[in-house]
C-alpha positions as a Python dict, from the first residue, in 0.01 Angstrom:
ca = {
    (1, 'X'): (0, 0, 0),
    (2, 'X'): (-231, -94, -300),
    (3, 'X'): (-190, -377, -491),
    (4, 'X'): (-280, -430, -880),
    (5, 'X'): (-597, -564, -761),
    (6, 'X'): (-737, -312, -525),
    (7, 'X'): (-626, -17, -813),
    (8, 'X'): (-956, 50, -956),
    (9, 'X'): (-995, -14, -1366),
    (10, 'X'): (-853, 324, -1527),
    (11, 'X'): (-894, 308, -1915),
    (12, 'X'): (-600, 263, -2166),
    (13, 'X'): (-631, 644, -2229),
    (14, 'X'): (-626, 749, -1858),
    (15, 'X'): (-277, 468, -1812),
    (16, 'X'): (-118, 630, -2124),
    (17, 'X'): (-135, 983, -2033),
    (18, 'X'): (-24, 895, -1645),
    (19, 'X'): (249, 714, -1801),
    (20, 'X'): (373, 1044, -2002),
    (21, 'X'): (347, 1250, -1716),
    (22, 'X'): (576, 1012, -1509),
    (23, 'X'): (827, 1018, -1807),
    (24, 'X'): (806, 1388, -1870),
    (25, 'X'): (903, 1450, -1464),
    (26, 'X'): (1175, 1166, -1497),
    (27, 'X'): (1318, 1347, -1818),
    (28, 'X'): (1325, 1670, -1692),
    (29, 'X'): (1604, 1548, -1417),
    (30, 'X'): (1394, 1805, -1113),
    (31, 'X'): (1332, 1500, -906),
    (32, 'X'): (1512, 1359, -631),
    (33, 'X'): (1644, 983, -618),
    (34, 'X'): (1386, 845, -352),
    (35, 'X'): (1124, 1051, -552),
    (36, 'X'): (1258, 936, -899),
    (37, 'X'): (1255, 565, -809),
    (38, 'X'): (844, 597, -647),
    (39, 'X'): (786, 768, -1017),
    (40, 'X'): (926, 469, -1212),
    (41, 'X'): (739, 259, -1000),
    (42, 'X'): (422, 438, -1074),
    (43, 'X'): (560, 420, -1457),
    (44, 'X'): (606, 83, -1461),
    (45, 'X'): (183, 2, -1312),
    (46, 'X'): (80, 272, -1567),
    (47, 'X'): (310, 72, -1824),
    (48, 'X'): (125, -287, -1688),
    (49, 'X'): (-240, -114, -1701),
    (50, 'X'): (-163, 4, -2079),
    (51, 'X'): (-33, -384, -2171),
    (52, 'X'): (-335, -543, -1973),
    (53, 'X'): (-602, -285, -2134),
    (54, 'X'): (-392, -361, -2487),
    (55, 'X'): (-450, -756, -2433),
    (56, 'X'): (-796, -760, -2360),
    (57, 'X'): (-804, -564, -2717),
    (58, 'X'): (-598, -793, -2880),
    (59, 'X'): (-782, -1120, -2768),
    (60, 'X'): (-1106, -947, -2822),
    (61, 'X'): (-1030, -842, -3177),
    (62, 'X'): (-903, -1199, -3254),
    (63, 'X'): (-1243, -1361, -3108),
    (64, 'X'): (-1455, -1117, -3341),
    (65, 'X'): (-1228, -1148, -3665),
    (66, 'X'): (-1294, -1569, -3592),
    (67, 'X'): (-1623, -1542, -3546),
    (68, 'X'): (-1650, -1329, -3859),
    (69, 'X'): (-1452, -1624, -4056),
    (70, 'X'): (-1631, -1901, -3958),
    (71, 'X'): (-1971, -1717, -4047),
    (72, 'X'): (-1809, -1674, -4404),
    (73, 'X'): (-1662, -2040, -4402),
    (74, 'X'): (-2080, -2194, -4361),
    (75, 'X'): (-2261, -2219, -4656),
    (76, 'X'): (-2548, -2027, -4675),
}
């Protein structure tokens, strides 16, 4: 079975739209319980991609927007 770290990188796009497709099978109720419970699994890695690709955003965002104040905090 693969593990987080032998899933190769998919893009926050690519997670997202996995993740609806899981949730529009779930909703539509056509699944089986063993095959229902493999989908939310598969949900919830999609789900843990989207956070991890939305963190590395985040932090990176935060590093430029410092950077960008302490340029405009030294005197020229």
């Amino acid at each position: 079975m693969d593990t987080a770290d032998d899933a190769p990188e998919v893009s926050f796009e690519q997670a997202l739209a996995a993740l609806d497709d899981v949730l529009v099978r779930l909703e539509d109720g056509d699944v089986g319980l063993e095959e229902a419970i493999a989908l939310f699994e598969k949900g919830q890695a999609h789900l843990a991609a989207c956070r991890a690709r939305l963190e590395v955003a985040r932090t990176r965002i935060e590093e430029l927007t410092h950077d960008t104040e302490a340029d405009q905090d030294e005197p020229f």
